[in-house]
N, C-alpha and C positions, 0 to 999 in steps of 0.2 A: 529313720529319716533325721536327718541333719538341724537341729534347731537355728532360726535367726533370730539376732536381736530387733529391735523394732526401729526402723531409720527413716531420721526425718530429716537426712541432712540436705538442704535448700539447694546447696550447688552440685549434687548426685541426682539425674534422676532415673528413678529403678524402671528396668522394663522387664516384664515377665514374659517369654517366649516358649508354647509350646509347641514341640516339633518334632514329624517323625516321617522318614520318607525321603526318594531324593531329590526332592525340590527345598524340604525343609533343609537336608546338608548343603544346597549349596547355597541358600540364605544362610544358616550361622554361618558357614564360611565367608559371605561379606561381612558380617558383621564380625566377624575377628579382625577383619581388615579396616577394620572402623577407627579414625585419627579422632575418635570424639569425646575426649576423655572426660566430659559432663556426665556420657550416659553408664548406666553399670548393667550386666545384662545377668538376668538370671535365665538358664534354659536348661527344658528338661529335652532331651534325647537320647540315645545311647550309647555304648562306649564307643562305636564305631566310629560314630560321627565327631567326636571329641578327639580321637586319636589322631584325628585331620588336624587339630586345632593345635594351634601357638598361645599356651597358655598365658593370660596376662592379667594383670589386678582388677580387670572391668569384668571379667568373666566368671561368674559362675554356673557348675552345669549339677545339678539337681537329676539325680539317677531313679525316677519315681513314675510311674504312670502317671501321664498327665490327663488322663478321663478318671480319676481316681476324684472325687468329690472331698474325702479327710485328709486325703494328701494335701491338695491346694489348697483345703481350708488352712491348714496348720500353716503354708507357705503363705499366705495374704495375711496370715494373721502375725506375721513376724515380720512383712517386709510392706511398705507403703510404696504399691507401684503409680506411675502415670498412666500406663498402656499394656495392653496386653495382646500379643499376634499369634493367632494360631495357625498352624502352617503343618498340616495332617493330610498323608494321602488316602485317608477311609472316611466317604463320608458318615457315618454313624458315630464314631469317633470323633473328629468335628463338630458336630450336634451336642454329643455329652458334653466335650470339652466348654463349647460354648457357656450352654444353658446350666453348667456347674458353676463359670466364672459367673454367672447374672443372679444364681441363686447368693454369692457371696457378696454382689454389689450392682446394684442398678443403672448405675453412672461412670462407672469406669469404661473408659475408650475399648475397644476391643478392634482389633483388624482383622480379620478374617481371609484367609486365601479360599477360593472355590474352585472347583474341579466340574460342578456339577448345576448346569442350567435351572432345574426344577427347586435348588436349594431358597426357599424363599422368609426370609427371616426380619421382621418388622420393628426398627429398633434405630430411634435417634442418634445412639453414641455408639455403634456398627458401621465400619466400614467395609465392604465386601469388594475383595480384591478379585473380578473373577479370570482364571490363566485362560479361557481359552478365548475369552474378548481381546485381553492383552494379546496372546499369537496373533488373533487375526490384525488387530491394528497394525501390529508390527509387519507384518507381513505386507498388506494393504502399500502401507510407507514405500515398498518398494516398488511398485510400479509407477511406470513412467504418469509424468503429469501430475504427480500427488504428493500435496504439500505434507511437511514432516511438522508437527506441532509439537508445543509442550505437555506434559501428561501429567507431570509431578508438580508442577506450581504453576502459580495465578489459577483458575478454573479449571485447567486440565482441558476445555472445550474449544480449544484454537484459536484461544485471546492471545497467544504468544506464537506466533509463526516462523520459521526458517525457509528463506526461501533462495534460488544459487539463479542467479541475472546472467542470463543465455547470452550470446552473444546477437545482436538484431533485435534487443527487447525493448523498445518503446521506452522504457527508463534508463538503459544505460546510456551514459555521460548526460548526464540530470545531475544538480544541485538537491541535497534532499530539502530542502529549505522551498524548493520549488512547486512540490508533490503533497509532503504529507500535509492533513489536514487536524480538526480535531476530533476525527477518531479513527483516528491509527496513527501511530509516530513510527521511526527506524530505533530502536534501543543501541542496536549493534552495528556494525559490519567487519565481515573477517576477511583478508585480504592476503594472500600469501602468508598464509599460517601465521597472521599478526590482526587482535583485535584494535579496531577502530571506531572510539567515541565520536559518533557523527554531531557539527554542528550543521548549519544552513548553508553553507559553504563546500562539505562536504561535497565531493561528485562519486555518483553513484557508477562503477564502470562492470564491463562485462568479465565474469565469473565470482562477482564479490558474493560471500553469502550474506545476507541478511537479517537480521530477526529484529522482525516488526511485533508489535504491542498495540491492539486493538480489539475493537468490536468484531468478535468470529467470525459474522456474515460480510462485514465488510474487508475481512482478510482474505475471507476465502473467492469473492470477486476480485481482490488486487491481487491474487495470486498468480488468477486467469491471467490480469493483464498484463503480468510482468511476465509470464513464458512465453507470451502469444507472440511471435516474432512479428515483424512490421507490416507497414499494411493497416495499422489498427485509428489514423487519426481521423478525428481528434483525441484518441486516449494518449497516454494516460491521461489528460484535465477531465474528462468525462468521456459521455458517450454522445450527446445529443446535439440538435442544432436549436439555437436560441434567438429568434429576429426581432429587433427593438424598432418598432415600426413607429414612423412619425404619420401621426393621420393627416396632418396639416400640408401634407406633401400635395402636388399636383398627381392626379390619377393616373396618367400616365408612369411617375416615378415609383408612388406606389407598387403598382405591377410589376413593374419592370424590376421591383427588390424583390417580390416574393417568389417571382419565378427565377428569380439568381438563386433566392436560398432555397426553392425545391431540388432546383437541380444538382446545389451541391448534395443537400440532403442524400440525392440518391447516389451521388457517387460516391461519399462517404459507408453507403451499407447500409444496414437494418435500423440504423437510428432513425430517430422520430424528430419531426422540426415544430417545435413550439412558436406561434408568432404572440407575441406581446404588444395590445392594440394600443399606443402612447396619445393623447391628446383627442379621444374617441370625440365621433360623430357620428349623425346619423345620416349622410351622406350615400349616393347607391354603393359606391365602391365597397361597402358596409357588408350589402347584402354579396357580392360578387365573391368577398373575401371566405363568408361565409359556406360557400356552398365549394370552398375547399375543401373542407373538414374530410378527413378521413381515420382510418385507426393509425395512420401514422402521420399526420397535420391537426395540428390543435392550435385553434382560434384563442388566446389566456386574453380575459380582461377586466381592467378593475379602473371602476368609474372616478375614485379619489385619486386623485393626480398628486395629492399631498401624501399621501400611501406607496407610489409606485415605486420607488427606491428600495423601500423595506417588500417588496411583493417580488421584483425582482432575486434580492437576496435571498429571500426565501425559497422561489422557482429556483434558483442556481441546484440548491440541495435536493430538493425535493424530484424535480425533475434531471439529475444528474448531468447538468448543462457542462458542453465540452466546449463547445465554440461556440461564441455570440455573433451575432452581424447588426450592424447598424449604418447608417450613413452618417457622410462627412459634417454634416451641420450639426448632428444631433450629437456629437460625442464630441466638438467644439466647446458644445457647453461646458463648464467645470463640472459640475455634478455628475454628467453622467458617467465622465472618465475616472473620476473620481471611484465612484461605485464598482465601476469594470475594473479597472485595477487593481482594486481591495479584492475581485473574486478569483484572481489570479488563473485567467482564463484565457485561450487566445482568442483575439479581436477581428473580424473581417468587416474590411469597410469600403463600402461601395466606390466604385471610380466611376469614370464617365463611360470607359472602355467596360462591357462586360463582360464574366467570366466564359462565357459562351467561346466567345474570340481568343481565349489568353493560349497564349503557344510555350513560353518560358517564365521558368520563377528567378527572380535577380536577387541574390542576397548579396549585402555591399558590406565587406568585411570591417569588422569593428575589435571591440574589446576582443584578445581572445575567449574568458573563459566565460562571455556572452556568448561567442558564435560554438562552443563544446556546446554549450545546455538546451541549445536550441536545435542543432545538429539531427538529431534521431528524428525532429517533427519535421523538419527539411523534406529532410529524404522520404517521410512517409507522404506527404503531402505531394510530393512532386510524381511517386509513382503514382500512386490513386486517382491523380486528375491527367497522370498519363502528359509531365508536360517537362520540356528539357531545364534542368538544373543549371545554372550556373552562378558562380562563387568570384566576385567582382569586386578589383580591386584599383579604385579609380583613385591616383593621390598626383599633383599638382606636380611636386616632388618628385616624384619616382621611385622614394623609397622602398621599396617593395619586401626587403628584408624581414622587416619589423613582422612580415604576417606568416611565415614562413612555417612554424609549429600549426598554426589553423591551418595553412593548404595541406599539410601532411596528417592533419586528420580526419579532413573533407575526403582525402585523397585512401584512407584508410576505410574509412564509411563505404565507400566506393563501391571497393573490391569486396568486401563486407556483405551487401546490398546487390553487389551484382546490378550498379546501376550507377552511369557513366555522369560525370558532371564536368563541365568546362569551367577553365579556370582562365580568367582575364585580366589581365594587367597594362595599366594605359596612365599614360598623365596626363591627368585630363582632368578638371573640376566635375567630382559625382555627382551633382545636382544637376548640371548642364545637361549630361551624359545623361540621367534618366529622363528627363523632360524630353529627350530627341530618340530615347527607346518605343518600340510601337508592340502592343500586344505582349503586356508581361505582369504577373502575379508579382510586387513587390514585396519584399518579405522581410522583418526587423524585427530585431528584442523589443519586448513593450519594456522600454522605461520610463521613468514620471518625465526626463529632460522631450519627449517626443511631443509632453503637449505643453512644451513654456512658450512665452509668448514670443510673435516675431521679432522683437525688438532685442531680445536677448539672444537669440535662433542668429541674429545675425553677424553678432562675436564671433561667435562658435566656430570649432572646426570640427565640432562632433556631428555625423554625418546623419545622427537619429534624432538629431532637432532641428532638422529641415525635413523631415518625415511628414507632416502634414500640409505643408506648405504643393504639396505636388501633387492635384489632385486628378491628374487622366488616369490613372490607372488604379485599379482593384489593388489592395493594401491590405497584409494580415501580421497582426503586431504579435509575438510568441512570449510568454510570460518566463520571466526568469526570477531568480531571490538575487536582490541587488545589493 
């Protein structure tokens, strides 16, 4: 056998490779293929497997049993490795190889390939690489509906996600800046065979692939609901319905919110409606709210009124809040728009007309790449309550031009959805024109101009800061990154 000097050179480092079999040939074959010229590789296998190889100065191949105990002594005793991979189709062989390296050193890394379920070996600086978990993951990957993770870095446990945006997925044409939160960010997106560093700005569109960086369990729920075609709102913002109930209210008013937000509740689907009791009393309507409860109506309430901002923010998480409802007086206040805003969720809020009645949703064209981000909850919104669409462009002017790329996306979504929306074009002052609309869901980007005061609302020619000023009708504000 071959002597070595003994190397300690800092920027070399030595890997010892034992190998025999053809899984081991076609691992040294990657590693011949290796651009890594830090690493130097010493392997022992046989001539066969060497004859494949393109010999190169990182490579040494050691022609020795590698379950030989004074062979490998002599080899560690001349060469200072980092690691050591064994990669043997016999497990007995394996075992020697092993518990031969442990008798020469305790702490040395060792990698292990396994073939063999029962192989059980109890050892901090052991990694076991087993082939036939790898096939099945691999294999797994390929059925439909099943997300492809990272396996070789971060955790390996599906902290690193890839995921390909169907066409009708609740996220595409999203802002990511709109979605992600803080635990899980977009790292990537590839786009016509071109990576793309996403900022908040970023629109996420249909076939991008993605790769997200988060907490596993909550990848593997965003995974759902990025394939889940439409139909799914309020997701993406969450799943559930959340009512910020003024107790101060007349009883009548009272009621007449909760039974709005049961009913959307239920047409929403399996979600659950959290009411949130604000300004508590012990009033009867108390006890009547009460004897709603059910496993999917929960009564939330917290007697510190100096608390509830922070109790709120907390339920958003904790209770995976999609959509809030509140009434007009109560989200007047600064504080509480304040807080809804920061949870970047969309808003419903009571009108005089109920939703019981509402026959059309009226979205009145604005910015365009406000009316893209908001687009996909449009359209899920409008089939789920089962109510007509229409994309409403009221300008004084007449210009009508200016909105031209939004009608041909509305107009895209469409046929997309397989669900018809009307397009309107009038000169006409939009604020007039909705006050004299009857039985309609209004629908708007939530941005912070929707609740500046009237006084500056009346400058304005931006049509979403006269948004509160109009209160007949049920109003639902859609969150975008501004």
């Amino acid at each position: 056998m071959k002597l070595y000097r003994k190397e300690y050179n800092l920027l070399m480092q030595n890997i010892l490779i034992l190998a025999n079999g053809d899984i081991a040939k076609h691992f040294v074959r990657w590693v011949g293929k290796s651009r890594i010229d830090e690493n130097h590789y010493y392997i022992t296998c046989n001539r066969n497997v060497e004859s494949f190889m393109k010999i190169t100065p990182n490579l040494t191949f050691v022609h020795d049993d590698p379950t030989s105990f004074l062979k490998i002594k002599r080899l560690m005793g001349s060469v200072t490795f980092l690691v050591v991979f064994i990669v043997m189709q016999d497990r007995e062989e394996a075992n020697y190889a092993y518990r031969n390296i442990r008798m020469l050193s305790s702490k040395i890394r060792i990698v292990l390939m396994s073939k063999w379920d029962n192989l059980e070996l109890h050892d901090e600086n052991l990694h076991m690489v087993s082939i036939n978990e790898l096939m099945a993951g691999y294999l797994y990957e390929y059925l439909p509906n099943v997300p492809v993770i990272a396996k070789n870095i971060g955790l390996g446990k599906g902290d690193i996600m890839e995921v390909l945006v169907p066409f009708g997925s609740p996220y595409a044409y999203r802002h990511v800046g709109s979605i992600v939160n803080r635990k899980w960010k977009v790292g990537a997106i590839y786009r016509n065979e071109k990576q793309i560093l996403p900022n908040n700005a970023t629109m996420i569109k249909p076939n991008d692939i993605m790769v997200m960086i988060g907490n596993p369990l909550v990848l593997e729920e965003l995974y759902r609901r990025i394939t889940t075609r439409k139909g799914v709102f309020p997701e993406p913002f969450g799943k559930h319905l959340y009512l910020i109930l003024d107790m101060k209210q007349e009883r009548e008013d009272i009621l007449l919110q909760v039974n709005e937000a049961i009913f959307l509740s239920n047409q929403f689907g399996d979600g659950h409606l959290y009411i949130r009791l604000n300004y508590i009393n012990f009033s009867p309507v108390m006890n009547e709210l009460k004897l709603l409860e059910s496993d999917n109506i929960h009564i939330v309430m917290n007697y510190d009124q100096g608390e509830l901002f922070k109790a709120i923010e907390s339920d958003t998480s904790q209770y995976d809040v999609g959509l809030f409802l509140i009434s007009r007086n109560l989200l007047m206040k600064g504080a509480y728009h304040r807080v809804l805003y920061g949870m970047k969720r969309p808003v419903y809020i009571f009108g005089e007309t109920s939703i019981y009645n509402i026959t059309d949703v009226i979205l009145l064209m604005e910015n365009e790449r406000e009316m893209e981000s908001i687009s996909a909850s449009v359209f899920d919104l409008s089939e789920i309550l089962n109510l007509k669409l229409n994309l409403c462009y009221y300008d004084p002017e007449g210009d009508f031009d200016e909105k031209e790329n939004v009608i041909k996306h509305y107009e895209s979504l469409s046929t997309l959805y397989n669900f018809d929306i009307y397009i309107k074009k009038r000169k006409q002052n939009p604020i007039k024109e909705l006050r004299n609309e009857k039985e309609i869901l209004h629908v708007a980007p939530y941005k912070k101009s929707v609740m500046h005061p009237p006084f500056i609302n009346f400058f304005s020619t931006q049509i979403s800061r006269y948004f509160m000023s109009i209160k007949k009708h049920p109003q639902l504000l859609i969150p975008f990154e501004e």
